[in-house]
C-alpha positions as CSV (number, residue, x, y, z in Angstrom):
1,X,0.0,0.0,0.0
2,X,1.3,2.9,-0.8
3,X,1.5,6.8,0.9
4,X,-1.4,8.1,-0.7
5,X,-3.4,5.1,0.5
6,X,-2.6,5.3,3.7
7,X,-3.7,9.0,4.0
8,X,-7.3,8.6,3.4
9,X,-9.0,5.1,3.7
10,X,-11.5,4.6,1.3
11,X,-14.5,5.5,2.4
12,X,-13.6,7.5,5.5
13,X,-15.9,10.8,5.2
14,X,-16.8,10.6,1.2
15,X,-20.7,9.8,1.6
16,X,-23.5,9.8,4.0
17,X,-24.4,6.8,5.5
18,X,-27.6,6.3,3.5
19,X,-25.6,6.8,0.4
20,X,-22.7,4.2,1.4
21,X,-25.5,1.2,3.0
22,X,-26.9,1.3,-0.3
23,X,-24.4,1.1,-2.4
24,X,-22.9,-1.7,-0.2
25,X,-25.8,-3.9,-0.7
26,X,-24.6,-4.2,-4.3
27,X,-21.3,-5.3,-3.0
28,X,-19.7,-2.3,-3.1
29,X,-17.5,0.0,-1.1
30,X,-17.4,3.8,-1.1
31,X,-14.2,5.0,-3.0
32,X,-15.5,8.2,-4.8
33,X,-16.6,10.7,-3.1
34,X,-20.1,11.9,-3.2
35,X,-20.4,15.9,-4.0
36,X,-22.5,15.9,-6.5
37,X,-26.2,17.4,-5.9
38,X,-29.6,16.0,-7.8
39,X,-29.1,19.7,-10.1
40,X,-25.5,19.0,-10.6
41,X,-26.3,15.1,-12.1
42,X,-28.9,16.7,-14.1
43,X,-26.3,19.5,-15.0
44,X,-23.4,16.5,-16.3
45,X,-26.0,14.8,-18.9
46,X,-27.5,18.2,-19.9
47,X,-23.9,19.7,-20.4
48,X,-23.1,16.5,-22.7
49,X,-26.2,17.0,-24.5
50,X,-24.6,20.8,-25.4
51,X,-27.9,21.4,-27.4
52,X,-26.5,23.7,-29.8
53,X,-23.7,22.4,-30.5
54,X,-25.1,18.8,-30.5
55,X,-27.8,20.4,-33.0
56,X,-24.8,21.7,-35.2
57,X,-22.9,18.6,-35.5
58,X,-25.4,16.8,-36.0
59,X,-27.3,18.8,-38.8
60,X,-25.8,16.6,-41.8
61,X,-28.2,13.8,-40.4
62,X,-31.4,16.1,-40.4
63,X,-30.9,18.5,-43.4
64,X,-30.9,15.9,-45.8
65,X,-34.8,15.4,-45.6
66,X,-35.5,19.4,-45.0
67,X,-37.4,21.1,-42.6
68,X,-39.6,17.9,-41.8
69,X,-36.4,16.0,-41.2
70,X,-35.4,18.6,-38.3
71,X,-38.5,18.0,-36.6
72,X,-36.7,16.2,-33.8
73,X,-40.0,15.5,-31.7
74,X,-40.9,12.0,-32.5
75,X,-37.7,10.6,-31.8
76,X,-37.5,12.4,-28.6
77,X,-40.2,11.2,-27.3
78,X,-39.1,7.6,-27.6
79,X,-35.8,8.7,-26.2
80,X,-37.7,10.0,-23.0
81,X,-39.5,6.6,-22.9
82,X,-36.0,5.0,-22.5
83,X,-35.0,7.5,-19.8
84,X,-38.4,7.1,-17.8
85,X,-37.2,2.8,-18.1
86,X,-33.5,3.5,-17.1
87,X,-35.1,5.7,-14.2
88,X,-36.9,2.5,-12.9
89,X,-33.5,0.5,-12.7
90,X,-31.0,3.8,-11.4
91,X,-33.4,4.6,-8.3
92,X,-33.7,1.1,-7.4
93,X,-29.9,-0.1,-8.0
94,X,-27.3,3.2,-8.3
95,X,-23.8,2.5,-8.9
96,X,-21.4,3.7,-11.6
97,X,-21.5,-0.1,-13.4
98,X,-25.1,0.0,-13.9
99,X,-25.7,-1.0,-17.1
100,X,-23.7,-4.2,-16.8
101,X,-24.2,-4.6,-13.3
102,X,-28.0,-4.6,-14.1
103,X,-27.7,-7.1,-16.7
104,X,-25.5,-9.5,-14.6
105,X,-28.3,-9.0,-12.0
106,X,-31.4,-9.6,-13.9
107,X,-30.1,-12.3,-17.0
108,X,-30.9,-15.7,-16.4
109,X,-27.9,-17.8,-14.7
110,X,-27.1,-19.2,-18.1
111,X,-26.5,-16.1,-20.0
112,X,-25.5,-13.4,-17.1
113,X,-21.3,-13.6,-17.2
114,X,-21.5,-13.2,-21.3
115,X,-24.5,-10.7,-21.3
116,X,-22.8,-8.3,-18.5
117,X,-19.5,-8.7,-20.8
118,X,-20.5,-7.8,-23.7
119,X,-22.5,-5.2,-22.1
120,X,-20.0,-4.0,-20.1
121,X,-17.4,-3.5,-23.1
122,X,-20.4,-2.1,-25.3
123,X,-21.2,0.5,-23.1
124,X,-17.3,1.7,-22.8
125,X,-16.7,1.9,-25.9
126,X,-19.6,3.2,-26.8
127,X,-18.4,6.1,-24.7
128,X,-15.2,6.0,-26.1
129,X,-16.7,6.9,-29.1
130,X,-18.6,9.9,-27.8
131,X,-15.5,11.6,-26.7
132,X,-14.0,11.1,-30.2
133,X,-16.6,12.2,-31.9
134,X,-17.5,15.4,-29.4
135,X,-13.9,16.4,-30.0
136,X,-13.4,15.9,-33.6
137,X,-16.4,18.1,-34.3
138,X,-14.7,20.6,-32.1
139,X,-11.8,20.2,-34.3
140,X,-14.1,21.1,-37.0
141,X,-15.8,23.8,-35.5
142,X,-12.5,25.4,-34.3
143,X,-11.3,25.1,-37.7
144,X,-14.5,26.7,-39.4
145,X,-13.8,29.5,-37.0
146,X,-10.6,29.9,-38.8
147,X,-12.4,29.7,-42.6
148,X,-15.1,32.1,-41.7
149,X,-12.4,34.7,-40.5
150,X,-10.5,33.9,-44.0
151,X,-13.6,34.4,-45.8
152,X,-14.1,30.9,-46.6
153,X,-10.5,31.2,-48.6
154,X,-8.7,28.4,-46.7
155,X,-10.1,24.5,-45.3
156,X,-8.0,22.3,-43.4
157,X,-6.4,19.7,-44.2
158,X,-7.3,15.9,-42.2
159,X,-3.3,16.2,-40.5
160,X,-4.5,19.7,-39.1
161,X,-7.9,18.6,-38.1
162,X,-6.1,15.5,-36.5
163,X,-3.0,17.7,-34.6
164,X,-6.4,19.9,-33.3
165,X,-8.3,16.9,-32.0
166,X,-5.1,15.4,-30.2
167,X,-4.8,18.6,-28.9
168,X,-8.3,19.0,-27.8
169,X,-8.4,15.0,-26.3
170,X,-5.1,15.9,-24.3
171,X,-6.4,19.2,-22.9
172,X,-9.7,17.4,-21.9
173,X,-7.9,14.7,-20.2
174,X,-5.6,17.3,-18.2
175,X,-8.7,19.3,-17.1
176,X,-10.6,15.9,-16.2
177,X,-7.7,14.7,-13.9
178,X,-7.1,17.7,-11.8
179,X,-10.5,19.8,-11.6
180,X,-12.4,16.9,-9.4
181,X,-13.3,19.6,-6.8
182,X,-14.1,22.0,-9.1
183,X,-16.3,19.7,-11.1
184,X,-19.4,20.0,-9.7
185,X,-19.6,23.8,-10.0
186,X,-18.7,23.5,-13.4
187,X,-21.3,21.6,-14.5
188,X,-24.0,23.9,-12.4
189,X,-22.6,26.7,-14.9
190,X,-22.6,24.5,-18.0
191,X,-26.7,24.5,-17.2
192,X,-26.8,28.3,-17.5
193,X,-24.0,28.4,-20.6
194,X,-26.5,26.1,-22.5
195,X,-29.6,27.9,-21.5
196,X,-28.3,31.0,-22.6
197,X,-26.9,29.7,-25.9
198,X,-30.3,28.4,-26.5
199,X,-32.1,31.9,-25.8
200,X,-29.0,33.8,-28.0
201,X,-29.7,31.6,-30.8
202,X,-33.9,31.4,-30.6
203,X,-33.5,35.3,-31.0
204,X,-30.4,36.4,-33.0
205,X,-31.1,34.3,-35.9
206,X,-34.4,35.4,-36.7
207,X,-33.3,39.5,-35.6
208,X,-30.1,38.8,-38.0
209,X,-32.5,38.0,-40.7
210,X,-35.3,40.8,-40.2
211,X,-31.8,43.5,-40.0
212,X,-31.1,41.8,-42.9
213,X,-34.4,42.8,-44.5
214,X,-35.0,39.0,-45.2
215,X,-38.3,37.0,-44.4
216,X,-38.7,34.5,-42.0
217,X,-39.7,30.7,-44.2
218,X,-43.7,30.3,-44.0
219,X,-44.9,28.5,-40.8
220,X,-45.2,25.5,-43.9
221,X,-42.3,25.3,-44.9
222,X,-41.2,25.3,-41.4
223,X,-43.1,22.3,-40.3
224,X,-44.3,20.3,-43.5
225,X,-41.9,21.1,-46.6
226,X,-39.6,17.4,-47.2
227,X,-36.6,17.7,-48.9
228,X,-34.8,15.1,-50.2
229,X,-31.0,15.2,-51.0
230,X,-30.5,11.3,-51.4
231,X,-31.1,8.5,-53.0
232,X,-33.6,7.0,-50.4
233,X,-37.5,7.2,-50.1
234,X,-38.5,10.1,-49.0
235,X,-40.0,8.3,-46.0
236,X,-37.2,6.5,-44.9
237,X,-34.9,9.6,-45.7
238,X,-37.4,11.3,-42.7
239,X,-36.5,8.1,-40.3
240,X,-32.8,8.7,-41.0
241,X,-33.3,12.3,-39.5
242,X,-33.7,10.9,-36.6
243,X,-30.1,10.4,-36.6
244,X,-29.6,14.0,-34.8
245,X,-31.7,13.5,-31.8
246,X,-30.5,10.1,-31.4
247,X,-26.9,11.5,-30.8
248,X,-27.7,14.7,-29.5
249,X,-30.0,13.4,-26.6
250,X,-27.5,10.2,-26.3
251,X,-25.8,11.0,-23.0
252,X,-28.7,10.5,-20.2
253,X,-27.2,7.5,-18.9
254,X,-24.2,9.9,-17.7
255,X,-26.1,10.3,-14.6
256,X,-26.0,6.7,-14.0
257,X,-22.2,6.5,-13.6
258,X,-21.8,9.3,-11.5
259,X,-23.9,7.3,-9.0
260,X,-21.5,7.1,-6.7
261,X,-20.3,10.6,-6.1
262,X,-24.4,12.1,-6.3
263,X,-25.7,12.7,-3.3
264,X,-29.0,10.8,-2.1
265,X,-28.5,9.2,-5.4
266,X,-31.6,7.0,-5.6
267,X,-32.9,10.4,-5.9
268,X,-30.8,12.5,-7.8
269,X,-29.6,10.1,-10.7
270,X,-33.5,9.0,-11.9
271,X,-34.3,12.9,-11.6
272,X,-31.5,13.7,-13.7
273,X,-32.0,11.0,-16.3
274,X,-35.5,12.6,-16.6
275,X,-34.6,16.4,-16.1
276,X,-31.7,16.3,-19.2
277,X,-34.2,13.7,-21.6
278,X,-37.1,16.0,-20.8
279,X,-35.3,19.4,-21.6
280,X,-33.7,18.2,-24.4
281,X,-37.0,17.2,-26.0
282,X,-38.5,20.8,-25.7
283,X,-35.4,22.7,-26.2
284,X,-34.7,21.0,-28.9
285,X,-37.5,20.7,-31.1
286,X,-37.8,24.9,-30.5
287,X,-33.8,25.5,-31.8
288,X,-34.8,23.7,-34.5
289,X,-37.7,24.9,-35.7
290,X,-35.7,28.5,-35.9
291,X,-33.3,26.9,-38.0
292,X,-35.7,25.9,-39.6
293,X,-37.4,29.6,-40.4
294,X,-34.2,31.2,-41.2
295,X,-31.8,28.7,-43.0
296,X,-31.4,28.9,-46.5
297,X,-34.8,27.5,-47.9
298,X,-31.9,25.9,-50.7
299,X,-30.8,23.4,-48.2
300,X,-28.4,21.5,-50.5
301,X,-26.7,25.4,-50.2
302,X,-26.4,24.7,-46.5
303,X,-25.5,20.9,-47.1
304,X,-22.7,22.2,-49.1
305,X,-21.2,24.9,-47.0
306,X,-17.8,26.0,-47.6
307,X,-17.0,26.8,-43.9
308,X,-17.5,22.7,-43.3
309,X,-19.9,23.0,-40.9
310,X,-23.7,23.8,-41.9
311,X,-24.7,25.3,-38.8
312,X,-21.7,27.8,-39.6
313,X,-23.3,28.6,-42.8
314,X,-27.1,29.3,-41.1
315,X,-25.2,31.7,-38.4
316,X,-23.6,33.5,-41.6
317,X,-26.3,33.6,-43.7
318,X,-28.1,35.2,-40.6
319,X,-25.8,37.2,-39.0
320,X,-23.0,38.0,-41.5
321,X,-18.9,37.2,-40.8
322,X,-18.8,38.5,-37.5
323,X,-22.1,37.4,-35.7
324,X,-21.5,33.6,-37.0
325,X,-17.5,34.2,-35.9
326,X,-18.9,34.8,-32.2
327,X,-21.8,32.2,-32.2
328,X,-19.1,29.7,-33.3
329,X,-16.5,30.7,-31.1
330,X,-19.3,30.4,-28.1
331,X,-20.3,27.0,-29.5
332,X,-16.9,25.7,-29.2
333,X,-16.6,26.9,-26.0
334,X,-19.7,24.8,-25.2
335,X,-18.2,21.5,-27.2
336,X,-14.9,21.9,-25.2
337,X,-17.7,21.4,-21.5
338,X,-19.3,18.6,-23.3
339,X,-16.4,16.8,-23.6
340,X,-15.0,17.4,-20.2
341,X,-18.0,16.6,-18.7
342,X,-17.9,13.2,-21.3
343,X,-14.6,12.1,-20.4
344,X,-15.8,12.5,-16.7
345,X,-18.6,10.1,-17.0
346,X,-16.7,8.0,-19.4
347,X,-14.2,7.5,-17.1
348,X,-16.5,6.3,-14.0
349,X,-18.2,3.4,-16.0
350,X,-14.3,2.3,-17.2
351,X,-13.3,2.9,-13.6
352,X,-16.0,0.5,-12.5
353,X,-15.4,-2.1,-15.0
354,X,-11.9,-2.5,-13.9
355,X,-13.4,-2.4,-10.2
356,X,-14.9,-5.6,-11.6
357,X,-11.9,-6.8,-13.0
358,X,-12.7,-7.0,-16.8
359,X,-10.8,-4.4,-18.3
360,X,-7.0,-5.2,-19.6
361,X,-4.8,-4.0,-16.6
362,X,-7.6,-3.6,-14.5
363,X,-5.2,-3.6,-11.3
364,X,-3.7,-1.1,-12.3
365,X,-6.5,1.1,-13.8
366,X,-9.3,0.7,-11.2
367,X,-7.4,3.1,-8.4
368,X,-8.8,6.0,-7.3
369,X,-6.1,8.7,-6.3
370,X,-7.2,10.3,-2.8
371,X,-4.4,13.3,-3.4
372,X,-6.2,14.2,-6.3
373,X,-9.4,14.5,-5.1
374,X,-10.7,10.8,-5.3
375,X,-10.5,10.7,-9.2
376,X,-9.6,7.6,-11.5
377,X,-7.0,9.7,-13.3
378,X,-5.2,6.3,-14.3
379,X,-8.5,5.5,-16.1
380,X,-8.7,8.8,-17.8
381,X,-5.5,9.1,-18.8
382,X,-6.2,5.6,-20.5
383,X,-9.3,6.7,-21.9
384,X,-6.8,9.9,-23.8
385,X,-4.9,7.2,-24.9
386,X,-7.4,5.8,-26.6
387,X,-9.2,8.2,-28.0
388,X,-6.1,9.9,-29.5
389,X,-5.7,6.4,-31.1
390,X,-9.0,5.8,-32.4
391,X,-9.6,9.5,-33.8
392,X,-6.3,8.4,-36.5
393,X,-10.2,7.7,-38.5
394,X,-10.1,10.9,-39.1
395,X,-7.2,10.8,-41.2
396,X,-8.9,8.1,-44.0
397,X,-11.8,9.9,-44.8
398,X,-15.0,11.6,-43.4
399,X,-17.6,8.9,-43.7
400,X,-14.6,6.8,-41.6
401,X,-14.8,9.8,-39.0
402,X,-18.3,9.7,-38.8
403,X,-18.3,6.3,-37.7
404,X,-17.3,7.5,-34.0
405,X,-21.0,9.1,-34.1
406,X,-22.4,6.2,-35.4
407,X,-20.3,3.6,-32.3
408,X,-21.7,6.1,-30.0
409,X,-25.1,5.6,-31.0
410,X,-25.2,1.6,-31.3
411,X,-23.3,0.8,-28.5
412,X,-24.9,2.7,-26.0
413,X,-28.2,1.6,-27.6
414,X,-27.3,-2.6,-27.5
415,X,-26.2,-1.0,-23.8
416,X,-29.1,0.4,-22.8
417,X,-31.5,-2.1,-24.0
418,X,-30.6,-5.2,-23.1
419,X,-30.5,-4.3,-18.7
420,X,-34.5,-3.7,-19.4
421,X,-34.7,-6.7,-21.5
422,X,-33.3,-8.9,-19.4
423,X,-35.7,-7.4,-16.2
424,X,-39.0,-7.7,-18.5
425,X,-37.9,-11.3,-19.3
426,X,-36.0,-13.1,-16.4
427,X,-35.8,-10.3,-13.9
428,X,-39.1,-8.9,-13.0
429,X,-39.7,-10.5,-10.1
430,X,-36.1,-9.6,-8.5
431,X,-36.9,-6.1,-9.1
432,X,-37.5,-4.3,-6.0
433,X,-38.4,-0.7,-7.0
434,X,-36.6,2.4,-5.7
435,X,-37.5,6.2,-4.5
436,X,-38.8,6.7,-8.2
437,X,-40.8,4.4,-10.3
438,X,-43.2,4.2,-12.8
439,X,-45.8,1.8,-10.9
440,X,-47.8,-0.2,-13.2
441,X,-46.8,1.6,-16.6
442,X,-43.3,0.6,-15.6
443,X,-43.0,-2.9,-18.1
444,X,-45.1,-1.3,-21.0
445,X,-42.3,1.4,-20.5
446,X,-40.2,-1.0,-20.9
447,X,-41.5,-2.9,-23.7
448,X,-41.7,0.2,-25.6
449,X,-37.4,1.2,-24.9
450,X,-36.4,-1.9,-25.8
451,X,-38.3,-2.2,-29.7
452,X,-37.1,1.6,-29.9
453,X,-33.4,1.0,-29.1
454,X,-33.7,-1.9,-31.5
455,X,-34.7,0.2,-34.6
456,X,-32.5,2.7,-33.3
457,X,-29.6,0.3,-33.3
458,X,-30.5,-1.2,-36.9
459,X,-31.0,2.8,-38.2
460,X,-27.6,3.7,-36.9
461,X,-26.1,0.9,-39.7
462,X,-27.5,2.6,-42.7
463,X,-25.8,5.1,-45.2
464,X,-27.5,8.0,-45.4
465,X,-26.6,9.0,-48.7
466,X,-28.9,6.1,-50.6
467,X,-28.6,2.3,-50.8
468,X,-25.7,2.3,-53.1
469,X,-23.1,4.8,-51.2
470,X,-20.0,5.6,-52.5
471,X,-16.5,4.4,-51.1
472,X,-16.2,7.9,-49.1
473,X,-20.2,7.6,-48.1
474,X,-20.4,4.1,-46.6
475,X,-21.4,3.4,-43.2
476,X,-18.7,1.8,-41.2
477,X,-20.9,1.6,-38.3
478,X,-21.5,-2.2,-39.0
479,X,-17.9,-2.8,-39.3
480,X,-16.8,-1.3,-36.4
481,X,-19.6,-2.1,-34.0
482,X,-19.3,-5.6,-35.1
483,X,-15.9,-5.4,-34.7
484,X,-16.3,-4.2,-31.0
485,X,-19.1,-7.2,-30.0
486,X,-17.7,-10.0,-32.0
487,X,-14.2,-8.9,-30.5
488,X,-15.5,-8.7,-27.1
489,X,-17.7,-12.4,-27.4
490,X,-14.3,-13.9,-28.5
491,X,-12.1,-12.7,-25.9
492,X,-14.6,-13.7,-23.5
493,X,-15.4,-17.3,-24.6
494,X,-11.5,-17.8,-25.3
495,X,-10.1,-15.9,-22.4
496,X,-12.4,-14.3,-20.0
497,X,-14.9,-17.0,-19.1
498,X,-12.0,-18.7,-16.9
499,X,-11.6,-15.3,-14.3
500,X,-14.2,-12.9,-15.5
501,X,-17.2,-13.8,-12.4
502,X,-19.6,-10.1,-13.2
503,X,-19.6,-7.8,-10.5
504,X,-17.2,-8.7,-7.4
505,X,-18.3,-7.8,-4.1
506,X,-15.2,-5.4,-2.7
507,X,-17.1,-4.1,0.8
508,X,-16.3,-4.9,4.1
509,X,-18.3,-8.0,4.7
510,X,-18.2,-6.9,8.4
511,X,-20.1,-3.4,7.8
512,X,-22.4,-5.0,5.6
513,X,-23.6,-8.2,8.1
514,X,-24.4,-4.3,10.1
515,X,-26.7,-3.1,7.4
516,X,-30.4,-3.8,6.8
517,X,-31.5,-7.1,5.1
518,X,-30.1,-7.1,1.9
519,X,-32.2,-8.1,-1.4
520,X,-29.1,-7.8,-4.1
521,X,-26.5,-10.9,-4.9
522,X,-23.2,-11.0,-6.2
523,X,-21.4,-13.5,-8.0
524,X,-18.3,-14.8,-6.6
525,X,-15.7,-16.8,-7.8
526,X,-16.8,-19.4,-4.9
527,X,-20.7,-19.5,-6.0
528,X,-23.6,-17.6,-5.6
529,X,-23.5,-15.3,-2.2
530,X,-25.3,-12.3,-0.7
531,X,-23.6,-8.8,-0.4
532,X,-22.8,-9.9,3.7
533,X,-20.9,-13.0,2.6
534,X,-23.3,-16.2,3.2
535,X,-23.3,-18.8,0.3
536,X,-26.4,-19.8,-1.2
């Protein structure tokens, strides 16, 4: 044991008592420490969400089908239906594992070791991907900056957008390591940086236009006109816009891994889950429908846009070189907090897979500094590794780049979906319900999420230029996902099935014998045992 060890022991003044016998009764002891209020979890998965700028990168999924396409409210409300299910299962069980810990706890004997494995690496990388992709659209949109100021005279080339991103990824990883205390007040001000971004551009674009002495689109063009720049249906090119909120409103389950440091977390992690799904869906669907009124009615003009980025483009068209110079610089700004407050989040669910020993080097990775504020920074300087690796993509071509989008969407989807599968179909009767539930809608719920995050998953794999893309259009999501769950199944079947036992129990047994009767079992190398230690 070393120094830093020995100053703090884990556990010593990080949580209240309530917080800490619950979280034991999953088998766990208290390493993190808990400051994070119910506003600040709902502040973390809001700030990934960055509306705005989520909105902008994602625009080449929506514009392609028009004003229709940008509709965003359908979607969202299936995406709301999946954070009312994940609520069910947060409240009741909160750790920062959940997704695979869930799984391993509600799968049928046979399958619950493979499931929470494949779950478990899913769900990382999946992540993974989310940082890679926040922060190679930042390298975009810091690059636009630099187009826009040259009058569009200058794009950069894939080494400079690559140099940026490692850039970015390394400056993210630094912040990440040694701003655990300041943290949770940053994420409180990223709520009030989004707001306000939202407000700024609800009411600059459409004043830039009238100063302009240009017209508003018609309130039918706004909500009914269908464009269609591909070689799809027109109906299926409307389901493909559904792309944007799917990745935009993508980062709910944020609040599930930073269980362990929210405070009164049966509480606070369901309310944020709901508070960031159900914003998003309003707040959204009004952005858009600005856009919508004051983008170029040509959209393949907008598709097109020199500066790179079509949300650049609408911000010029609106509010000339310097007013889209300052709402850019602000939206990178806003990028830059969504993927610190990614990397954060990211870096609690890898921490707790290692706690369960089923990363690589997961010795090694799964400590927790107490000098540093209780922080994994091992595991986030692993995840910068890895992201710096995996963003070389960007260096083949874009449609290989936008594959990080596209492993951010499927993986978290198989991720989500399969802990409320495996309760509607083995589990129901071990689930004992927490602070919040949904009461007797909770398995139609349920039912619903997991058809959505099927189609969702199955959408992702598309290309959304038209059944017959072109080398630089095709979707490598199928390659790459499949890469990342037949990888996983293989290394587990080979390898992993001899030591990997799901989640292992690392509280003191003492304590826990202390605590009130405890309804939650972990799997032990020696059999099937409760959280105080007695086999089964």
């Amino acid at each position: 044991m070393n120094r830093e060890d020995q100053a703090s022991p884990p556990g010593v003044g990080l949580a209240d008592p309530e917080d800490s016998q619950l979280l034991a009764k999953m088998g766990y002891k208290q390493e993190l420490k808990r400051q994070y209020s119910t506003v600040q979890v709902f502040a973390i998965a809001f700030s990934i969400m960055g509306l705005v700028p989520s909105i902008a990168s994602t625009l080449a999924f929506s514009l392609p089908a028009g004003p229709v396409g940008m509709g965003w409210f359908a979607a969202s409300i299936f995406i709301f239906i999946v954070g009312l299910a994940m609520s069910d299962l947060a409240s009741a069980m909160p750790t920062a594992g959940g997704l695979y810990w869930w799984t391993h706890y509600f799968a049928d004997e046979r399958y619950k070791k493979p499931l929470s494995f494949l779950i478990g690496y899913s769900n990382t990388l999946g992540l993974i991907g989310g940082i890679c992709s926040v922060d190679y659209t930042l390298s975009l949109m810091i690059l636009s900056c630099v187009s826009i100021s040259r009058d569009s005279d200058w794009s950069a080339s894939r080494g400079v957008i690559y140099a940026v991103y490692v850039g970015v990824i390394l400056l993210h990883g630094l912040s990440g390591a040694l701003t655990g205390r300041l943290m949770p007040k940053i994420q409180t001000a990223c709520i009030y940086i989004n707001i306000a971004m939202v407000i700024a551009t609800v009411v600059a674009l459409p004043v830039g236009k009238a100063t302009r002495g240009e017209s508003l689109n018609s309130g039918s063009y706004v909500f009914s006109h269908l464009d269609n720049e591909t070689e799809w249906p027109s109906g299926w090119v409307f389901m493909l816009a559904w792309l944007s909120p799917i990745w935009s409103i993508g980062s709910f389950d944020s609040c599930v891994h930073m269980s362990e440091e929210a405070m009164h977390a049966a509480k606070a992690v369901p309310l944020g889950i709901m508070f960031s799904a159900g914003s998003a869906c309003v707040l959204g669907f009004l952005v858009l429908a600005v856009i919508a009124a004051t983008m170029n009615p040509n959209v393949s003009a907008t598709i097109g846009s020199t500066f790179g980025q079509p949300m650049a483009q609408i911000y010029y068209d609106a509010l000339g070189k310097n007013g889209a110079l300052g709402f850019m610089t602000v939206l990178c700004i806003i990028q830059f907090l969504i993927g610190l407050s990614l990397i954060v989040a990211a870096s609690r669910q890898s921490w707790a897979f290692s706690r369960d020993g089923a990363l690589p080097f997961s010795t090694f990775f799964r400590h927790v500094s107490n000098r540093i504020q209780f922080q994994p920074v091992r595991m986030i300087c692993g995840l910068v590794v890895i992201s710096i690796v995996l963003g070389l993509l960007c260096l083949i071509n874009s449609a290989a780049a936008t594959a990080l989008f596209s492993l951010f969407v499927a993986s978290n989807y198989l991720s989500w979906g399969m802990p409320i599968f495996c309760r509607l179909v083995w589990g129901q009767e071990r689930f004992i319900p927490g602070e919040f539930y949904t009461g007797r809608f909770s398995k139609a719920i349920g039912c619903v999420a997991v058809v959505y995050l099927a189609f969702g998953v199955v959408l992702s794999m598309f290309p959304t230029t038209g059944p017959n893309p072109s080398a630089s259009d095709i979707n490598y999501t199928i390659v790459i996902n499949g890469f990342v769950w037949v990888g996983c199944m293989s290394y587990y079947f080979l390898f992993a099935r001899r030591w990997y036992t799901g989640p292992r129990m690392t509280v003191d047994e003492a304590r826990v014998a202390d605590s009130d009767t405890i309804a939650y079992k972990t799997e032990s190398s020696a059999g099937i045992t409760t959280a105080s230690g007695k086999e089964e």
